[in-house]
C-alpha positions as a Markdown table, in Angstrom:
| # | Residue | x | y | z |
|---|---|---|---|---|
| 1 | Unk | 83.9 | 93.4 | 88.6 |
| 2 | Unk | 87.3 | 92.4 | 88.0 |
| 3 | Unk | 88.8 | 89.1 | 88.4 |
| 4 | Unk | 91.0 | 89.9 | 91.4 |
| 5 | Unk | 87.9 | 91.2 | 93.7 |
| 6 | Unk | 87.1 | 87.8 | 95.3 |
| 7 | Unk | 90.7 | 87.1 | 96.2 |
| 8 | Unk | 90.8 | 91.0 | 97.7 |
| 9 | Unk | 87.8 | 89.8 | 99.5 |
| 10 | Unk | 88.9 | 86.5 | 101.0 |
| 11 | Unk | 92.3 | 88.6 | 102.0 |
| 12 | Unk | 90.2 | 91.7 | 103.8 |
| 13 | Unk | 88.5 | 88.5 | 105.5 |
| 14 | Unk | 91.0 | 86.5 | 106.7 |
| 15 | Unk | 93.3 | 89.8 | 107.8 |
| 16 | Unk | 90.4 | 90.9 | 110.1 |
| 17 | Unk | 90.1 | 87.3 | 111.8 |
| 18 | Unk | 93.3 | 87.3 | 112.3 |
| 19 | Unk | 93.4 | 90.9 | 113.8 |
| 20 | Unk | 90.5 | 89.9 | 116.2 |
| 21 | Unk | 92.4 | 87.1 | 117.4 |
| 22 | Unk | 95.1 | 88.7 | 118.5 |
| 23 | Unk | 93.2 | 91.0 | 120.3 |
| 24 | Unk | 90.9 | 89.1 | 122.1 |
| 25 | Unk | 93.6 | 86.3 | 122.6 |
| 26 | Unk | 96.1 | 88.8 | 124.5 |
| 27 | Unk | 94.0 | 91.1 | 126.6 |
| 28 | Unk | 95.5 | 90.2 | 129.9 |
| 29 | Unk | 98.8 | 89.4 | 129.1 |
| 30 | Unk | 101.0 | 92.4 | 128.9 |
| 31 | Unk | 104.0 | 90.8 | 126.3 |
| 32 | Unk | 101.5 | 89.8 | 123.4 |
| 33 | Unk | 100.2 | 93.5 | 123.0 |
| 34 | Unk | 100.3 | 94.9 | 119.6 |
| 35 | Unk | 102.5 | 97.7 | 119.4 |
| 36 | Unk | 101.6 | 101.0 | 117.6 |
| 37 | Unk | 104.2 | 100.3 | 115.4 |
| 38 | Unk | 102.3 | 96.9 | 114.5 |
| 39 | Unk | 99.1 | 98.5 | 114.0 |
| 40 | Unk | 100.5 | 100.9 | 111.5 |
| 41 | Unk | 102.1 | 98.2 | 109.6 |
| 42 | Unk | 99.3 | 96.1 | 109.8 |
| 43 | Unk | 97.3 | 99.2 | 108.2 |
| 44 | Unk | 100.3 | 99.3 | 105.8 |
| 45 | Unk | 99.9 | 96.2 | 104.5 |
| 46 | Unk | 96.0 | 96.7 | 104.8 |
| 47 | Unk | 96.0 | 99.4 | 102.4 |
| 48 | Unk | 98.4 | 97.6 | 100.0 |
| 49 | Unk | 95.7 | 94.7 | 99.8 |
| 50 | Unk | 93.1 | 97.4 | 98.8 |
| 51 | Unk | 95.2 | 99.4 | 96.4 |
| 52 | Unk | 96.2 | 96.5 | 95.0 |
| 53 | Unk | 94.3 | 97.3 | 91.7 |
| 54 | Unk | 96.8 | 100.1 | 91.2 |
| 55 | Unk | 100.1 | 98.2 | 91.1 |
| 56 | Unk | 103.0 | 100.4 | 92.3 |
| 57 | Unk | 100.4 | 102.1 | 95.2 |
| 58 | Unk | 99.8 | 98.3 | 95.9 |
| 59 | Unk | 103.2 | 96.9 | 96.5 |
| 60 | Unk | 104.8 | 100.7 | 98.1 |
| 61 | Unk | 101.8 | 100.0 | 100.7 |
| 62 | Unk | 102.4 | 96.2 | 101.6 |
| 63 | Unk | 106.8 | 97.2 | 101.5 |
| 64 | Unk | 106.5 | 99.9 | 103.8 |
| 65 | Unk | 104.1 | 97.8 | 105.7 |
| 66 | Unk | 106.8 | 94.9 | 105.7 |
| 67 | Unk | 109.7 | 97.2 | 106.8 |
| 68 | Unk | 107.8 | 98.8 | 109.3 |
| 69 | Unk | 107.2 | 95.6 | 110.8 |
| 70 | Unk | 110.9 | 94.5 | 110.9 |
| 71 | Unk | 111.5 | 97.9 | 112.5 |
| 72 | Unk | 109.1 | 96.7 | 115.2 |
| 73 | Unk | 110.6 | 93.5 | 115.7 |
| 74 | Unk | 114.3 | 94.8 | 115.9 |
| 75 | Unk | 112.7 | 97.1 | 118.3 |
| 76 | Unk | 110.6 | 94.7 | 120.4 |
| 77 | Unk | 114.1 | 92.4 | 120.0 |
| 78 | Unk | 116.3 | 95.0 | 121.8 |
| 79 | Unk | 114.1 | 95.4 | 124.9 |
């Protein structure tokens, strides 16, 4: 067990409280949906956080994650 593994952990937590409220905070309300272009930069940066033993795999995951989510807001922005 490395030293890193409780700080992956208390990331994977706090990601996936943070993922269920958004989603149960915005069902009815029709701006605050996550786009599919959130979701796959929220998986982006997901699978950076659990690659993040290796450390190029790690930080390519959680920078494609980042500039897919700028692509999404520039997106969202335009509309």
């Amino acid at each position: 067990m490395s030293a890193s593994l409780p700080y992956i952990l208390i990331t994977l937590v706090a990601i996936v409280i943070v993922a269920v409220l958004v989603f149960l905070s915005g069902k009815n309300r029709q701006e605050n949906r996550l786009t599919p272009l959130a979701g796959l930069a929220f998986g982006f940066v997901l699978a950076g956080v659990l690659f993040g033993e290796n450390l190029f795999l790690g930080y390519a995951f959680l920078l494609l994650g980042i500039v897919v989510a700028v692509i999404d807001i520039l997106m969202r922005g335009k509309k």
